[in-house]
N, C-alpha and C positions, 0 to 999 in steps of 0.2 A: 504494500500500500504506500501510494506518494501523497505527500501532501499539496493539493493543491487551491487555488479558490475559486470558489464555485458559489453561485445562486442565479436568483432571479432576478429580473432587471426592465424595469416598464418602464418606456419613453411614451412623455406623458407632455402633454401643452392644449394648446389651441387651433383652432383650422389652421392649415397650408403654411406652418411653421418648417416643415420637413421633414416631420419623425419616421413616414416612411421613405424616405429620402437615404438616413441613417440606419433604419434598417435597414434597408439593402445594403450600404456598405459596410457596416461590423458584419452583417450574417455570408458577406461576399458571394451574395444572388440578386435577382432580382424577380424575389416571390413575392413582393408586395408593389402593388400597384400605384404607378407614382404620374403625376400630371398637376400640372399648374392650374389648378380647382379646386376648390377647398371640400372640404367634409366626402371627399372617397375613399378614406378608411373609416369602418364603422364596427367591424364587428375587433374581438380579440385576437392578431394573429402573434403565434410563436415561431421561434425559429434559433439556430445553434447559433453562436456569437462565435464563428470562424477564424474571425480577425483577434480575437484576444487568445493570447495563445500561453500556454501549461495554465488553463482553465476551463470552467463547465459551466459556463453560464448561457443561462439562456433569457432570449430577450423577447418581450410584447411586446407589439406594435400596437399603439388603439387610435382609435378616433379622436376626434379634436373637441378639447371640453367646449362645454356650454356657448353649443351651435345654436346659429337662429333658425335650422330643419326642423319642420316635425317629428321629426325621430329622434331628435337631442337628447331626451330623457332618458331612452334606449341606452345611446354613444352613450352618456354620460355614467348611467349604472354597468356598463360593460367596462370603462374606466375605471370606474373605483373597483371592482371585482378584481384588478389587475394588478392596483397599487397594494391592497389587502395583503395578495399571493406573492407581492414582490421581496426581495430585498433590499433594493434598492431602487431610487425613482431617480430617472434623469426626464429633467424639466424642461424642456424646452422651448425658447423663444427667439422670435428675429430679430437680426439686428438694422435689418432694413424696413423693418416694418416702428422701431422704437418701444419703447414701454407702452403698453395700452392698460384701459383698466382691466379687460380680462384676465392679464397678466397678472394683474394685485393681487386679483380675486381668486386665482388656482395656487400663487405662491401661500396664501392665506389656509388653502384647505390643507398642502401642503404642510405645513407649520403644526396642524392641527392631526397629523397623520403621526404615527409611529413609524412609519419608513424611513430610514435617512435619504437625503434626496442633495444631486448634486445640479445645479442649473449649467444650461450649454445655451450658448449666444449661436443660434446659427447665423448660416448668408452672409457672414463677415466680410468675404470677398465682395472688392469692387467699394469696399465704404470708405469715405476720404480720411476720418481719422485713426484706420487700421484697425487691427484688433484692440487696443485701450480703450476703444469707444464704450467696448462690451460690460467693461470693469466700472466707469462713469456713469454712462445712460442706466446700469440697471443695478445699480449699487443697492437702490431704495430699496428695494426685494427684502433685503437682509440675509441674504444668505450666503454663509461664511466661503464659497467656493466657486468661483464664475469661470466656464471652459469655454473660450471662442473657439470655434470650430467652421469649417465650412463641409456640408453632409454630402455635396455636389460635387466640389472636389479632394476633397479628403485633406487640406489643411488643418492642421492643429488636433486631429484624432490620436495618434501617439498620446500626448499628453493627456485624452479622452480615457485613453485604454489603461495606463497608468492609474487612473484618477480610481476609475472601476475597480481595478483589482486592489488597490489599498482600501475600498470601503466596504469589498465582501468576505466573507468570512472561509476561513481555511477549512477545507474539509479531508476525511479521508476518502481518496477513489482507489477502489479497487480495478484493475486490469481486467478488465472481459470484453468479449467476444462482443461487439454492438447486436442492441437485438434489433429485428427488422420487422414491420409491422407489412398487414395486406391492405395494399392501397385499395380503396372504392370508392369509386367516384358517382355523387348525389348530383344525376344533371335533371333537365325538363325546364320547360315553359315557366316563365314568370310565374310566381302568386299561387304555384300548387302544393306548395309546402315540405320543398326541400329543406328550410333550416329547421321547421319542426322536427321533419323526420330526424335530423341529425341530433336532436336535443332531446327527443325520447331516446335513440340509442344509446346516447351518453347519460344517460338522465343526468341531463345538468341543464343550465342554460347560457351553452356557448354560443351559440349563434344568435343576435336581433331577430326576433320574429315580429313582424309589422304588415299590415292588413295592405299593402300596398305593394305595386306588383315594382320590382327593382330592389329592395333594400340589401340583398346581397349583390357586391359589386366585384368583392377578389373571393380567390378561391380559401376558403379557411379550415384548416387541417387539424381533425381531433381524432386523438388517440384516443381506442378503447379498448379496454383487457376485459375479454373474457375465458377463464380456466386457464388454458395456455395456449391461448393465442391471441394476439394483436393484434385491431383491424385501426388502418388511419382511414377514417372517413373525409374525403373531402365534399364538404360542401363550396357548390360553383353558383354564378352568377345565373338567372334564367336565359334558357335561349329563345329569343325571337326567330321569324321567319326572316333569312339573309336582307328581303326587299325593306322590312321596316325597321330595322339600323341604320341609323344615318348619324347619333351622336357617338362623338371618339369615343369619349370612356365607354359605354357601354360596348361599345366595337373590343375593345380591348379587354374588356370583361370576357367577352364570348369565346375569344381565343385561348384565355388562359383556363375557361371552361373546356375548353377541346382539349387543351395540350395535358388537362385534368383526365379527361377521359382514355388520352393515350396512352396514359402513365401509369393505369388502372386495368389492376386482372381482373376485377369484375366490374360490372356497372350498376346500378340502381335507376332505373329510370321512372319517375315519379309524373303521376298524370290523377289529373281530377277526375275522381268519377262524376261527379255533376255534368262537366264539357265532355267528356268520352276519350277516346282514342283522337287524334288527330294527325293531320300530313303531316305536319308538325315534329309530333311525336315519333310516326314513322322513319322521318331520316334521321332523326336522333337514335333509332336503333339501329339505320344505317351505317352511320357514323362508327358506334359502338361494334357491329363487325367489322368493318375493314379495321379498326382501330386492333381485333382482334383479342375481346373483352369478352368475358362472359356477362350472360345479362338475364336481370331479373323489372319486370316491368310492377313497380306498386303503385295499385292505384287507392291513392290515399281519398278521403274524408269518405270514406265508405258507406258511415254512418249516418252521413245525411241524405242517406235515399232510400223509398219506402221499397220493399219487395217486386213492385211492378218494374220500375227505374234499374235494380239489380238485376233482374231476367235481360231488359233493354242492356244494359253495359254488356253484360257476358259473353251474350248472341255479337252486340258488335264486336269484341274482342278476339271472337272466337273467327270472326267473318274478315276484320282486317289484319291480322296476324295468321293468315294462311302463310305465306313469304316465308316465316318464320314458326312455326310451331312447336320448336325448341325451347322458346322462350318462356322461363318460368314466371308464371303470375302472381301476386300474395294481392289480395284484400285488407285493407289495414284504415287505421282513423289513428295518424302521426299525435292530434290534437288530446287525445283521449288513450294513448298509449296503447290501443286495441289492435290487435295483430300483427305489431312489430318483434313481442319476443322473439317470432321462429324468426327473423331477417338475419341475425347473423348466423346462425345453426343454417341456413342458407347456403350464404356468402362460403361458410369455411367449407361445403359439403361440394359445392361447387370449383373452389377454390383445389380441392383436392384431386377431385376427377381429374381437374383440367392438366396435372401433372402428368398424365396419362403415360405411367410405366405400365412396358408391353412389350415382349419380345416380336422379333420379327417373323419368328413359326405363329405366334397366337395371331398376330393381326393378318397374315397370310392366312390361316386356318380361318379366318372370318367371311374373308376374301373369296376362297374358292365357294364356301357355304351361298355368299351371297348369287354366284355366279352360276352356281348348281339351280338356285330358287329361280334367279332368271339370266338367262344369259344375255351379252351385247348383242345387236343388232350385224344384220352382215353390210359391210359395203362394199361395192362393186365385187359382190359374190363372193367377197375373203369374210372371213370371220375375226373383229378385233378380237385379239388374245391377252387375255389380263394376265401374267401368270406369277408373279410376285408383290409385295408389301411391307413397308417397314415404317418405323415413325423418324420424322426429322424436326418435330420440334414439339415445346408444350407450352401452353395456354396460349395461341388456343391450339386445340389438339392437331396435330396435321401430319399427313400422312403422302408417302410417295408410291404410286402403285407402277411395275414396271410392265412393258405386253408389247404388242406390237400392234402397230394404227393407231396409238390411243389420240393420234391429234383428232382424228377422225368421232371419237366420243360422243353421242350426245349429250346437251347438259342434261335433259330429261332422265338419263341414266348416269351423271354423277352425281344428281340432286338422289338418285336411289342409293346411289353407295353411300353420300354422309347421311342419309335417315340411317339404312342398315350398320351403319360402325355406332352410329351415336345411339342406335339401339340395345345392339350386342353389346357394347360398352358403357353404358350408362351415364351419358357423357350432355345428358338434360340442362340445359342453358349456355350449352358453347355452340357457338358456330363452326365448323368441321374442315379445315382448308385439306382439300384432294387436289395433288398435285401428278400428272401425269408423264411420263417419258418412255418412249420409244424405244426396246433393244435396239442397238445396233447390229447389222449383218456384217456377221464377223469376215464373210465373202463377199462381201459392197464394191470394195476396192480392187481386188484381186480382176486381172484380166484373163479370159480366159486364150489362152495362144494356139489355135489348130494346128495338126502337123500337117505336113505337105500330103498324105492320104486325105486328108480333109478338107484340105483345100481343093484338091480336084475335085472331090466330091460337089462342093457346095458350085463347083464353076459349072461341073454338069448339069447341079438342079436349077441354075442360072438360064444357062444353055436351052434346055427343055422349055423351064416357065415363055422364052421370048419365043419360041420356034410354033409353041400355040398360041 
């Protein structure tokens, strides 16, 4: 065991100061979503503090105190939840922007907090009286420690990181193996209640939930232990239909919702039973096979629909997921914690198939069965010949089958081989990639060279054919 220091660490201020600015640079990413607009961080995100280094701290990002949004109230009790868990609070204000009074007013709750808390002048860069300006203008604060920094370019962070590890506390860390959680990614339409769902699975309340269709804007990532095993849940921003996006952030939202989705061996896609299924919906399951995700379709608020409305959903369900009928369904009401237990008993039962250990005799033994039930079709009077199978990769499950014609294939009969493997194999909620290749003749190239018997011969049948 080394001694090192370790804890928790919220960067805390007011709108478009730049806290996520600086988280991205100590976590040395760019997981949080950063643009010159104020109030687009709102929920709580974490992330490894990368840049401070023989330490383990980890740092919030939150939203900007006591916003003039309707959701402030939100931002604001996901803030304090953050200073609570922290150990330490870095405070942040502009130096281009001056002292304002919201600034009093958070240094104030500050003071009133049991956290120690260290103040950081951002945007330093570019001001006429350099960094002393910082130490001057915001003296009134009263706080014993003032760090100019600039979050944009990384001026004056050294000293930042410095500052951090002499006010957290030493701990002992033992050397292990990092453990790895199973990412799933929480996508669907605006206002259907992906952060609910995320907040019964964790029963906590990490994520804002607000009756209004955008209030998740970046993707926010919670860890959940159950028995032994870890799932990170990310909850994503809603997706729109591509034609009605036209503002940046949101644009930027939806991508970092996809590069969520691609990141994720399984998916969750969440759909209102009240609206139904939608086109919507469907290329988001689209999405999620080529992404090569397994997928489980929940249609949440369940509960608010009588028995007749429930017949209505199932039939359409059942009628626009022909495409896919892989796909695993749950009935749930996120709001009311009603049939989310089984979701991750799910996820992990799913998650496991999809590793699909399987010799090359068992998945050929599946092979020939399938081909015994039907066989391929002939063209131009040859019979394609399938005659081997092996696996080349997992999650999702995928399979190289070797024969001769196979270009020739219909999809109609490889749409029959991934039913038959993900039958035989119990492989319910993946989509199936059959990849095809052609023996080669191993006498392709080979010419064949007549001898001089044969060559007379064929001059004779030459001879004959022109003479009739």
């Amino acid at each position: 065991m080394i001694p090192h220091a370790g804890g928790v660490v919220a960067i805390v201020g007011r709108p478009n100061v730049g806290k996520s600015t600086l988280f991205n640079r100590l976590c040395r990413s760019r997981d949080a979503l950063v643009h010159d607009r104020s109030g687009l961080t709102r929920d709580r995100k974490y992330g490894n503090a990368r840049a401070i280094p023989n330490a383990d701290v980890t740092l919030i990002d939150t939203g900007g105190l006591h916003d003039a949004g309707t959701i402030a109230t939100h931002v604001d009790e996901q803030v304090q939840l953050a200073i609570d868990e922290s150990d330490l609070v870095l405070f942040m204000v502009s130096a281009r922007d001056g002292l304002t009074s919201y600034d009093r007013e958070i240094a104030g709750e500050l003071r009133r907090s049991s956290t120690a808390a260290l103040l950081v002048v951002n945007k330093i860069d570019g001001m006429p009286l350099g960094p002393d300006y910082a130490f001057s203008e915001f003296g009134d604060l009263g706080m014993v420690e003032c760090l100019p920094v600039s979050a944009s370019n990384g001026h004056g962070l050294h000293d930042l990181v410095e500052a951090i590890l002499a006010k957290l506390p030493t701990k002992q860390i033992v050397s292990t193996s990092e453990e790895t959680s199973l990412p799933v990614a929480v996508i669907g339409r605006p206002n259907v209640g992906k952060s609910t769902l995320v907040n019964a699975l964790a029963e906590d309340e990490r994520c804002i939930v607000f009756d209004e269709p955008g209030t998740t804007r970046d993707t926010i990532r919670v860890v959940v232990k159950r028995e032994d095993t870890s799932f990170e849940l990310i909850d994503t921003a809603g997706i729109r239909r591509k034609g009605s996006v036209r503002d940046v952030v949101e644009k930027f939202s939806v991508v970092k919702a996809l590069e969520a989705l691609r990141a994720s061996d399984v998916t969750l896609l969440v759909i209102d039973a009240r609206e139904g299924i939608v086109e919507q919906d469907l290329h988001l399951i689209q999405f999620a096979v080529e992404a090569g995700s397994g997928v489980i379709v929940v249609v949440n608020k369940w509960d608010t629909l009588d028995a007749d409305s429930r017949a209505k959903c199932r039939d359409e369900l059942s009628r626009r997921l022909r495409f896919a009928e892989w796909v695993q369904i749950r009935f749930a009401s996120a709001l009311r914690q009603q049939g989310t237990e089984v979701l991750l008993n799910d996820i992990a039962r799913i998650h496991e198939a999809g590793k699909f250990e399987l010799s090359s005799r068992e998945i050929t033994d599946i092979l020939t069965n399938l081909i015994a039930a039907h066989t391929p079709p002939l063209v131009r009077g040859r019979t394609i010949r399938l005659r081997y199978a092996h696996k080349i990769d997992s999650h999702p499950p995928s399979i190289l089958v070797h024969g001769n014609q196979t270009e020739a294939l219909p999809a109609s009969y490889k749409r029959y081989l991934e039913n038959g493997f993900r039958e035989a194999l119990g492989l319910e909620g993946w989509p199936i990639v059959i990849k095809l290749r052609t023996s080669k003749n191993p006498f392709g190239e080979r010419r064949n060279i007549l001898t001089d018997r044969q060559k007379r011969h064929r001059d004779r049948l030459r001879k004959h054919r022109k003479a009739k």
